[in-house]
DRENTOR-945763 format. One line per field, with one value per residue (C-alpha): chain; x, y, z; residue in one letter; residue number from 1. Coordinates in steps of 0.02 Angstrom, whole numbers, plus 50000, padded with zeros to 5 digits. Layout:
<atoms>
chaine c(A|...)
xx c(X|...)
yy c(Y|...)
zz c(Z|...)
residu c(a|...)
num c(NUM|...)
</atoms>
This chain:
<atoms>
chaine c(A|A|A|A|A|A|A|A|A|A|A|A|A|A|A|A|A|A|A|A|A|A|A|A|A|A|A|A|A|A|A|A|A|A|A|A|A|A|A|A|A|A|A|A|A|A|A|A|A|A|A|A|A|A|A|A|A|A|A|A|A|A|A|A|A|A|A|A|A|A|A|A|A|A|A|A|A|A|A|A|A|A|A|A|A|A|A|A|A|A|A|A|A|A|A|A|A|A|A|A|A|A|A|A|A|A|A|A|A|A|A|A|A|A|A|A|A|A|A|A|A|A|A|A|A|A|A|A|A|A|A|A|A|A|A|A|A|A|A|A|A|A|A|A|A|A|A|A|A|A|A|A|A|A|A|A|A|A|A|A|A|A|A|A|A|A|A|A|A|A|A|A|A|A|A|A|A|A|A|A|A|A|A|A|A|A|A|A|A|A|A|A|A|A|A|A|A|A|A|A|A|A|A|A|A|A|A|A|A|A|A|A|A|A|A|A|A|A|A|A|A|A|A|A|A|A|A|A|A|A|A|A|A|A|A|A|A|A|A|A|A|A|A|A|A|A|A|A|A|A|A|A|A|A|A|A|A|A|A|A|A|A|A|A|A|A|A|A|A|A|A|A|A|A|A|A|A|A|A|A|A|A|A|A|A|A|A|A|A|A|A|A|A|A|A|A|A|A|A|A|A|A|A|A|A|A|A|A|A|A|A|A|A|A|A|A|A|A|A|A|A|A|A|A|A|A|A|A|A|A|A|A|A|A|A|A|A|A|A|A|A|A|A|A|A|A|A|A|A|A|A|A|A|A|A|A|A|A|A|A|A|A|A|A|A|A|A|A|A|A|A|A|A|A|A|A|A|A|A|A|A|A|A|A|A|A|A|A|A|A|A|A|A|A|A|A|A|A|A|A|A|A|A|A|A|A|A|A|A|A|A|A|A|A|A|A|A|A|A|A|A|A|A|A|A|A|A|A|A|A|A|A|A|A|A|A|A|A|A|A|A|A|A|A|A|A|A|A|A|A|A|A|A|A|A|A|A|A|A|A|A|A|A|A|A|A|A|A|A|A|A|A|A|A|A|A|A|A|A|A|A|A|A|A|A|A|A|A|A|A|A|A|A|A|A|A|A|A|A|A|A|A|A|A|A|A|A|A|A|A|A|A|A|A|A|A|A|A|A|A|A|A|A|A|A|A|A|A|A|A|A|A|A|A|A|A|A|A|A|A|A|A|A|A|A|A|A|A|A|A|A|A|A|A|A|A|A|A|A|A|A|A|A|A|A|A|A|A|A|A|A|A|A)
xx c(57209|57113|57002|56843|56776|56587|56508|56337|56217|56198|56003|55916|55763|55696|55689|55541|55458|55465|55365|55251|55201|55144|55057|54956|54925|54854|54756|54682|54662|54552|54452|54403|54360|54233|54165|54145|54061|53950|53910|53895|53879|53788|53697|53841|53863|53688|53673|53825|53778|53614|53652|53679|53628|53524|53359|53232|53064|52897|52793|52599|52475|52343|52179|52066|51878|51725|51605|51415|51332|51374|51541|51510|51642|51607|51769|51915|52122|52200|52393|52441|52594|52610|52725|52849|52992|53162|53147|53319|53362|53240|53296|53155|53198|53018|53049|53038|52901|52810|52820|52785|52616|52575|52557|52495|52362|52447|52501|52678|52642|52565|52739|52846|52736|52745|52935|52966|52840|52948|53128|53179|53098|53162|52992|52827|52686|52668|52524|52447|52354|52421|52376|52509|52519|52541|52668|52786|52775|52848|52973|53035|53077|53205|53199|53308|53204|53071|53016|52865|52790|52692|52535|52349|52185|52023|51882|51705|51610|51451|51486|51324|51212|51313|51400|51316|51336|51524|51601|51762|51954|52045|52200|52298|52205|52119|51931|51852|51652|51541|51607|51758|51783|51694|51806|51970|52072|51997|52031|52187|52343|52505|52638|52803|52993|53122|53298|53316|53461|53403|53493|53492|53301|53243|53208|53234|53375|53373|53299|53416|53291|53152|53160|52969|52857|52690|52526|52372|52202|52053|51896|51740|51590|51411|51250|51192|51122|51175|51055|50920|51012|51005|50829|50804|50922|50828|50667|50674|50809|50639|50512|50618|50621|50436|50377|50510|50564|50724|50766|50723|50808|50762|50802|50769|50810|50781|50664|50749|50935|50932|51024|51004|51005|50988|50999|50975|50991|50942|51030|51163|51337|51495|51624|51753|51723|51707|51755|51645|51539|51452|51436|51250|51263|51363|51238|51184|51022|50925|51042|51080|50929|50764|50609|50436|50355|50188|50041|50195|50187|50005|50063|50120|49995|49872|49974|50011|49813|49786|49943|49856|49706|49577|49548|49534|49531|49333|49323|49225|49287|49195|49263|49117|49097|49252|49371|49415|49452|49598|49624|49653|49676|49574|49635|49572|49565|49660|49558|49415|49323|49190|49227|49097|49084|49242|49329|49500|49554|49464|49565|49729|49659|49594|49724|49611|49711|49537|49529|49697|49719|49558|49641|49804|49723|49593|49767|49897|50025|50181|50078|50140|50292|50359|50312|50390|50570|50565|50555|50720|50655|50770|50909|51041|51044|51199|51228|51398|51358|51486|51358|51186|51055|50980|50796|50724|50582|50470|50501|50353|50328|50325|50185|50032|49865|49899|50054|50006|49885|49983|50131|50000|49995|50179|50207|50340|50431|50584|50644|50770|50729|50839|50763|50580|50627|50711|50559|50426|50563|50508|50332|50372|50486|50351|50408|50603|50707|50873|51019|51051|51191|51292|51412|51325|51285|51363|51265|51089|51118|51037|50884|50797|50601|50534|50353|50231|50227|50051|50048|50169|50062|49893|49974|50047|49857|49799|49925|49889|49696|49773|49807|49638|49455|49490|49634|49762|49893|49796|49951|50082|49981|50112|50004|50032|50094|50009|50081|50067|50122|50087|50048|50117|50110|50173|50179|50358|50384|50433|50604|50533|50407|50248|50153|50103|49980|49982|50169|50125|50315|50273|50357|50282|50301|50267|50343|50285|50339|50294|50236|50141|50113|50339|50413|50572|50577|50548|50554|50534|50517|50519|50543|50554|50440|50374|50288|50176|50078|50119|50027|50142|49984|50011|50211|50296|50171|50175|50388|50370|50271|50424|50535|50470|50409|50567|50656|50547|50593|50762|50764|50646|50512|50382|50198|50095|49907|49802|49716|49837|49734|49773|49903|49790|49657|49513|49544|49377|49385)
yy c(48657|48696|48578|48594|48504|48456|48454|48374|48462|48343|48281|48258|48148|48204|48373|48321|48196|48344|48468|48346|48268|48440|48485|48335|48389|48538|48459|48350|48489|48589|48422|48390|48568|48552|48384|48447|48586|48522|48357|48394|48593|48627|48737|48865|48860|48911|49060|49128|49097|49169|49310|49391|49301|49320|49251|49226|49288|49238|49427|49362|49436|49539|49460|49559|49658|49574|49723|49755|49829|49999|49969|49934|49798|49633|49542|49628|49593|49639|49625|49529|49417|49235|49189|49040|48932|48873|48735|48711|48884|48928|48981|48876|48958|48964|49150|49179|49015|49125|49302|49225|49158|49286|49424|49226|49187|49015|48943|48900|48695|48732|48804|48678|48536|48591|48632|48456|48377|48467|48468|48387|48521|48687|48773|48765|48903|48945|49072|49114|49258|49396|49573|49697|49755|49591|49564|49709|49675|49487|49564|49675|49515|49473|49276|49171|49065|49151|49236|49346|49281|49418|49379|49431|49394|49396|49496|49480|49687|49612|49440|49330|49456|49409|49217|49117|49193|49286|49122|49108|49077|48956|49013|49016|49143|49008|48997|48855|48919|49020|49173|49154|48955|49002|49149|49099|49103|49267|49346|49257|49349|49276|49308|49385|49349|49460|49437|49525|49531|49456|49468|49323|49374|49365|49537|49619|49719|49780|49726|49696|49665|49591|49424|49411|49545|49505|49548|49582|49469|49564|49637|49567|49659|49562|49604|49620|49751|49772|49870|49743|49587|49657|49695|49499|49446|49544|49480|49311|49283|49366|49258|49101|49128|49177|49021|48924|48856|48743|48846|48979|49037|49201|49287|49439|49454|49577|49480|49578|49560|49399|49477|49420|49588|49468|49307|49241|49084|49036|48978|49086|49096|49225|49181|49302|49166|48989|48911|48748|48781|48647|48603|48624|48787|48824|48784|48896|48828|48944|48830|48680|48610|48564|48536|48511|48680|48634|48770|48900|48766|48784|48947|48840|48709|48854|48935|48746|48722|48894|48878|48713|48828|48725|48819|49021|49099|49102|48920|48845|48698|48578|48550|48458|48370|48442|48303|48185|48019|47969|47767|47733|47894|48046|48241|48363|48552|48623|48603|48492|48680|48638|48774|48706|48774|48916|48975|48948|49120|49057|48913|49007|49130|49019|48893|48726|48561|48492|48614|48602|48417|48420|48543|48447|48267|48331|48348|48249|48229|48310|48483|48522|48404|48493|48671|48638|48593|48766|48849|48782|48624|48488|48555|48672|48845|48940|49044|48932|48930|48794|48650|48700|48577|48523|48456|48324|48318|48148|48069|48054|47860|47876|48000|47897|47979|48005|48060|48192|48249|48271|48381|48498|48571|48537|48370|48245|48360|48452|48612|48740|48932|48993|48891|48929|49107|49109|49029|49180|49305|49253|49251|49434|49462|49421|49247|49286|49203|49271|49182|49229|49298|49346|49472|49651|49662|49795|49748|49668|49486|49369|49305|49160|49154|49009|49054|49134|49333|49335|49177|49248|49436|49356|49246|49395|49448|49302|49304|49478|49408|49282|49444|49534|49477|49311|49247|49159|49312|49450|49450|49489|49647|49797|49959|50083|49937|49806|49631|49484|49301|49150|49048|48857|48758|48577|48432|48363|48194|48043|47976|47810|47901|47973|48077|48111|48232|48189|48258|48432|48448|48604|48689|48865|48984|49133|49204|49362|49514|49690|49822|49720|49858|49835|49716|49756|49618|49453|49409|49204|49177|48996|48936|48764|48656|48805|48750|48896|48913|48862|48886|49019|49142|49152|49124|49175|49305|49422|49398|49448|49609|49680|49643|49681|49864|49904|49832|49940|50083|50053|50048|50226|50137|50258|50192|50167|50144|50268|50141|50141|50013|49869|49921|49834|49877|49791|49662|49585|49404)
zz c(50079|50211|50331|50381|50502|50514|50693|50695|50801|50963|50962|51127|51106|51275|51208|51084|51193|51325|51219|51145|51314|51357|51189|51224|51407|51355|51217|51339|51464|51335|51289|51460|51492|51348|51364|51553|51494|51355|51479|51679|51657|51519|51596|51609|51429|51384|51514|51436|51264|51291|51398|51229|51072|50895|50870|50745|50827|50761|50756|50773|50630|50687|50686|50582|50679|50673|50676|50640|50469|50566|50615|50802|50848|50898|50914|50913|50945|51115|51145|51291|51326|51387|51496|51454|51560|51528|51677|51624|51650|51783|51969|52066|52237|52349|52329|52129|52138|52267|52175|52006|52105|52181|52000|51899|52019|52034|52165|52223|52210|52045|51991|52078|51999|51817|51851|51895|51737|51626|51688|51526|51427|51350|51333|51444|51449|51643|51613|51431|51387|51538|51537|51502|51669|51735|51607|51662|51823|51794|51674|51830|51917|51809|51861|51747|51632|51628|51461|51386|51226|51144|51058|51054|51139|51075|51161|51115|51181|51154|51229|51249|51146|50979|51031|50923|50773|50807|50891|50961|50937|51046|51151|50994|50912|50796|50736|50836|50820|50717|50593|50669|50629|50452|50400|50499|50329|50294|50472|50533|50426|50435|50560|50510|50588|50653|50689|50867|51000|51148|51354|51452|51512|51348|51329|51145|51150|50983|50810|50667|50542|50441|50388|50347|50340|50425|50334|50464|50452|50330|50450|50419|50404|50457|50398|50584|50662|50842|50912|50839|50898|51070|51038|50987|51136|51267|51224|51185|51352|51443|51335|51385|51561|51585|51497|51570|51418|51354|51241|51106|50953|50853|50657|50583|50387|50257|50142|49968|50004|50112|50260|50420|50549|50715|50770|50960|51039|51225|51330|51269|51333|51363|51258|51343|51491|51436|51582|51620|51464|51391|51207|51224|51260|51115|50973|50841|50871|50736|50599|50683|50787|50672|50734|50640|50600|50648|50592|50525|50335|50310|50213|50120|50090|50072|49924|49853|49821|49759|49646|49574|49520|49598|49744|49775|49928|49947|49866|50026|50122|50252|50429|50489|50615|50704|50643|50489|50480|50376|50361|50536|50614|50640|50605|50742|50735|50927|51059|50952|50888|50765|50620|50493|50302|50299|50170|50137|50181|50332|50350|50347|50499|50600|50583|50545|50531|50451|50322|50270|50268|50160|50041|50018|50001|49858|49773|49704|49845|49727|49722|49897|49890|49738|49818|49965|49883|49785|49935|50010|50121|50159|50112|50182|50145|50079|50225|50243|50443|50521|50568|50476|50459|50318|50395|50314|50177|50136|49987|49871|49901|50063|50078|50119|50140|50315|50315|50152|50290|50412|50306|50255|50445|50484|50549|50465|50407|50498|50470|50552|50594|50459|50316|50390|50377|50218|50144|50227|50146|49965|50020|50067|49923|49788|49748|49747|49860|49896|49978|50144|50214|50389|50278|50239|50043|49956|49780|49754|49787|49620|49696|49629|49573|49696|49675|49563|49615|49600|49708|49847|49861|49879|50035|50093|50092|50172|50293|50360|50396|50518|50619|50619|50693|50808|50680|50786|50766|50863|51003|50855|50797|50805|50811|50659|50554|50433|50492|50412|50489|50560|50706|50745|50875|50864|51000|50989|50946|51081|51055|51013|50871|50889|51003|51194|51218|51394|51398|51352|51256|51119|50991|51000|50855|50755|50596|50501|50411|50389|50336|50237|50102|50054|50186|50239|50383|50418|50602|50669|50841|50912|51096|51115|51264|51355|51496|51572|51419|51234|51092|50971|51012|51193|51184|51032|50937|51092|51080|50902|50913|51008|50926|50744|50821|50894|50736|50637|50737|50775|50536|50550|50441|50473|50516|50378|50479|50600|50680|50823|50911|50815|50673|50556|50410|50374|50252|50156|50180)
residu c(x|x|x|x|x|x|x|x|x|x|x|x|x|x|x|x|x|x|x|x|x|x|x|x|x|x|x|x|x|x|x|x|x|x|x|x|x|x|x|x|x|x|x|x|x|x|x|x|x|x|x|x|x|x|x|x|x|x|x|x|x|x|x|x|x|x|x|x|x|x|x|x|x|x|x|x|x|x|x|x|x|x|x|x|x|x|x|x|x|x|x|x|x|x|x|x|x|x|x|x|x|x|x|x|x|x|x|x|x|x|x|x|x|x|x|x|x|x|x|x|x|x|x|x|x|x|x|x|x|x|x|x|x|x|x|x|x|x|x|x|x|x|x|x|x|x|x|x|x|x|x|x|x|x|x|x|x|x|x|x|x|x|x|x|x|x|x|x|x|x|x|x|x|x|x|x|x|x|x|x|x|x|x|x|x|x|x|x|x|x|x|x|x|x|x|x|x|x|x|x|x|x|x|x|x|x|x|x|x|x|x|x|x|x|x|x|x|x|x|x|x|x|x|x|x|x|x|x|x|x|x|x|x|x|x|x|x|x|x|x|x|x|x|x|x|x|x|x|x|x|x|x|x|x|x|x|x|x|x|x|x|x|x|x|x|x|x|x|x|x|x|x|x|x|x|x|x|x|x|x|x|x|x|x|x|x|x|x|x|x|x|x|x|x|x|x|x|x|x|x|x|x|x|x|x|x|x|x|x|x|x|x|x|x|x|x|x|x|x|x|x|x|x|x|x|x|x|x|x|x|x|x|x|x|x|x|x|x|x|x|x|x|x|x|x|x|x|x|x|x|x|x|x|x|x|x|x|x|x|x|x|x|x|x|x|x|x|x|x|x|x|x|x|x|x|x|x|x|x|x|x|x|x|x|x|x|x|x|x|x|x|x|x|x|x|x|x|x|x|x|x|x|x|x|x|x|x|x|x|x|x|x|x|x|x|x|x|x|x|x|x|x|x|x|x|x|x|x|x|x|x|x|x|x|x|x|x|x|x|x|x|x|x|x|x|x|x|x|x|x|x|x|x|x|x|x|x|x|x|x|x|x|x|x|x|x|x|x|x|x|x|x|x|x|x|x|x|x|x|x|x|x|x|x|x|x|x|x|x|x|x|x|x|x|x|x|x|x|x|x|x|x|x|x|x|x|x|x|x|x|x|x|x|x|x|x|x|x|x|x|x|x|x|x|x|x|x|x|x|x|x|x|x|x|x|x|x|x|x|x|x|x|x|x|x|x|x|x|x|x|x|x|x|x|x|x|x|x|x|x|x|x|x|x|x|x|x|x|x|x|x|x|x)
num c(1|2|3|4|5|6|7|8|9|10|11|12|13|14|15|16|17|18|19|20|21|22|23|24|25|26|27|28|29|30|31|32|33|34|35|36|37|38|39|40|41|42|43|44|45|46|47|48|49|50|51|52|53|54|55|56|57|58|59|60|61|62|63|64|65|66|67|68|69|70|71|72|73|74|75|76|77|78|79|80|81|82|83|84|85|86|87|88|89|90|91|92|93|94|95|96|97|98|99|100|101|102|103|104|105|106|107|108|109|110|111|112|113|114|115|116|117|118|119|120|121|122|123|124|125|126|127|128|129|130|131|132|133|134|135|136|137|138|139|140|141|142|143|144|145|146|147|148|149|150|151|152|153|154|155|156|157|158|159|160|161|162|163|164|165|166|167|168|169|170|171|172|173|174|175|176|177|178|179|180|181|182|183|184|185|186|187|188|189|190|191|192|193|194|195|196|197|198|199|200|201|202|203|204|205|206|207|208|209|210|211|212|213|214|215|216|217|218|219|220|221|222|223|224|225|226|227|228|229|230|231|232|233|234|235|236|237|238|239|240|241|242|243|244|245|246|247|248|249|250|251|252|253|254|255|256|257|258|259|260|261|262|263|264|265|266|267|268|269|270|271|272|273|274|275|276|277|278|279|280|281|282|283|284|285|286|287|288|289|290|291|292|293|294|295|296|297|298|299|300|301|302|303|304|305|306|307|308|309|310|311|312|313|314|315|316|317|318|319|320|321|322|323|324|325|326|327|328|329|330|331|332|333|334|335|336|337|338|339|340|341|342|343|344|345|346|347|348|349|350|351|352|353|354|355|356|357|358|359|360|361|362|363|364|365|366|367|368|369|370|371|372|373|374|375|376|377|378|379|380|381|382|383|384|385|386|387|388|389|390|391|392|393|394|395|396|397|398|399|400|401|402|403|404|405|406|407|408|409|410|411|412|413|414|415|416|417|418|419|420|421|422|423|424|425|426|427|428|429|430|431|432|433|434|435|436|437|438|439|440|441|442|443|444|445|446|447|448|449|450|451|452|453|454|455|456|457|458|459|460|461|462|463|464|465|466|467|468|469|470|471|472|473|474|475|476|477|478|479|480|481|482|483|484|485|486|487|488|489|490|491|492|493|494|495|496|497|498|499|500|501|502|503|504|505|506|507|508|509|510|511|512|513|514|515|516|517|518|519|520|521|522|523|524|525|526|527|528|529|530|531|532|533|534|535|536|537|538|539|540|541|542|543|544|545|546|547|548|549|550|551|552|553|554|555|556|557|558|559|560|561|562|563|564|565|566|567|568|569|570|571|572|573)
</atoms>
């Protein structure tokens, strides 16, 4: 039999404890390399991980047009880029802080200032809202940590003509005033995302695809007429200045669909430029600021006693002796003028608080009240304007004989240019009232019976004798055309209540509509404490006549009268 001898295999423990002391080492080795890396030079990490990395990119919606009923644009999209900063990334060498100054319009300290604000920060806007030319040309720089962002700006072509009524976005391409605030949801869209390849500039290498498609904002088309809100703006920004007024505010609306062609505001402002603008200057004053309509309601008081059926137009009524004592107080007629026996027709033309105040206290005080509601007072319209006012209407109780007397030529009660001119379109619209609107109709709008037809074509009658003879509306006359409208002229009240006449603070106005035998406009004209001169004869029925003729013409409504002289025919009173 043969041996065989076993040799163990001779272990050496320092072998093992050899090779695992340097396993560790390097273990520990590639620890501190990354804790070093991640902790005290982090920076390293990122500009290698981003010289070349995938992103999700938001892709900003286009914001849908704003343009006229014709199509003429009045806010549209532009593309521009903002540029952004890495301060954690960004090279702030005086150099790059000097070119990025120089193309920015910023200066250096500027740079070096925000830099320092934000060094704990990932993201900070240096400059929003940069051309594309600008945009290139800080792209060619090539400074790290500094990115383009592109988005869109919003430019206004007609800018202070059209502000009040177009609004304006903020720098984020949001709504923040007028159609634009109103309509935001319908205009805005909603951005898409990409997935994009991006170098360590941030510029897109390459897309890789779609994660969200983006879907554009919807245009919106206004019922405005440019050419006839520059009409509006160029004479009422001339009216206000002559007079020296505070302000002014005009519409036009077509009485049968409710569509308002043009509406100004003074002191207007450029919303492409809203540096140091104040909030005054922002109001839609024409829906937002009331103010009592003065002689403008006694259309209104007039048609509430001839609706009752105890008066008719050549029912006569007796001013003497040139004023009438109510309680207390005592009614005048402007500038104490003794009228005597007149008719009411008469009444209406020459504008007499006496006669009026007479007509609407031999009544029961809801016959005007009532009337007065119907047509829309003292309470908001449904134009949906951001802000509108609602004016204010007296309650029935509180409508003592003096107070009844006063209403019936336009005092204690506030209204704002859009309601007074809604409430002339029915008169001019044989009793229907239609809802107005910014948007252009593309059907007949469902219009609402707010007075007696018969009612609302003899004041249409009545109203055109307030232009002809000596009626208060001889200024407002457009020759070749029958006009029809009305004068006001209303002190403004104190802050404390009542009235100064020593302080001379008027509401001048006129409203009317033509031609008188189909009216297709309604134009209301109101400037607010005009000091050189301010009854609405002198101040706004001259502002009127230009801008209902060149409205008419700018429409091609052909004249309808010979009589060039005054545009009117005689009407028997």
């Amino acid at each position: 039999m043969t041996k065989i001898n076993r040799h163990k295999n001779p272990y050496y423990p320092w072998r093992f404890y050899c090779v695992l002391s340097i396993l560790i080492a390097l273990a520990g080795l590639l620890t501190a390399r990354m804790i070093y890396l991640t902790v005290f030079d982090r920076s390293f990490l990122l500009s290698q991980g981003n010289s070349r990395y995938l992103r999700t990119i938001e892709i900003p919606a286009y914001r849908g047009m704003i343009m006229d009923r014709h199509g003429e644009p009045l806010a549209v999209s532009t593309p521009v880029d903002s540029v952004w900063i890495n301060p954690q990334d960004f090279d702030d060498s005086s150099q790059n802080e000097m070119n990025l100054s120089q193309l920015l319009n910023i200066t250096p300290r500027e740079i070096h200032r925000l830099m320092q604000q934000s060094s704990e920060k990932e993201f900070v806007y240096l400059k929003r809202n940069v051309n594309p030319d600008v945009s290139k040309q800080v792209a060619a720089l090539s400074i790290s940590g500094v990115y383009l962002e592109h988005v869109y700006r919003r430019y206004y072509p007609e800018a202070e003509v059209a502000a009040h009524v177009v609004g304006f976005t903020n720098v984020d391409d949001r709504g923040q005033e007028g159609l634009e605030l109103a309509y935001n949801n319908w205009l805005q869209g909603h951005s898409g995302k990409a997935r994009v390849l991006k170098d360590l500039y941030g510029h897109v290498l390459a897309v890789l695809d779609n994660v969200k498609e983006g879907e554009p904002g919807h245009d919106l088309v206004l019922s405005m007429d440019e050419q006839i809100q520059f009409l509006a703006y160029s004479v009422l920004k001339a009216t206000v200045e002559k007079y020296h007024a505070i302000s002014g505010s005009v519409v036009v609306m077509n009485p049968k669909t409710g569509e308002i062609l043009a509406m100004v505001n003074q002191p207007s402002y450029n919303p492409n430029q809203r540096l140091n603008l104040s909030i005054a200057a922002m109001r839609n004053r024409a829906v937002t600021d009331t103010f009592e309509p003065g002689s403008t309601l006694k259309a209104f008081s007039i048609a509430a006693a001839l609706g009752s059926g105890k008066y008719t137009p050549l029912t006569k009524v007796d001013t003497n002796p040139g004023w009438l004592d109510v309680g207390r107080n005592r009614v005048f007629d402007d500038k104490h003028e003794k009228n005597g026996v007149i008719t009411v027709t008469r009444v209406l033309q020459k504008s007499s608080n006496i006669g009026a105040a007479k007509i609407t206290l031999s009544l029961p005080p809801e016959n005007l009240l009532n009337l007065l509601h119907q047509m829309g007072f003292g309470e908001r319209t449904v134009s949906a304007f951001p802000g509108e006012g609602a004016g204010s209407l007296p309650r029935l109780e509180q409508l003592r004989p003096f107070e009844l007397a006063t209403l019936a030529f336009g005092y204690g009660i506030s209204v704002t240019t859009l309601q007074l001119t809604q409430a002339y379109a029915a008169i001019a619209n044989h009793g229907l009232q239609c809802p107005p609107t910014f948007l252009k109709r593309d059907a007949a709008p469902t219009c609402v019976p707010v007075m007696n037809p018969a009612l609302a074509d003899q004041m249409l009658a009545l109203l055109e004798v307030v232009m002809e003879g000596d009626g208060t509306g001889r200024a407002a006359r457009v020759p070749g055309y029958r006009i029809a409208g009305k004068t006001g002229t209303a002190y403004k009240a104190e802050a404390l209540g009542g009235y100064n006449r020593e302080n001379k603070r008027f509401t001048s106005s006129f409203i009317g509509m033509a031609p008188v035998e189909d009216p297709q406009l309604v134009v209301a004209v109101i400037v607010n404490e005009p000091q050189a001169g301010y009854y609405g004869a002198v101040v706004s029925a001259p502002a009127f006549a230009q801008i209902m003729g060149g409205a008419l013409r700018i429409l091609n409504i052909q004249p309808t009268v010979n009589d060039s002289s005054t545009g009117q025919v005689k009407v028997i009173q």
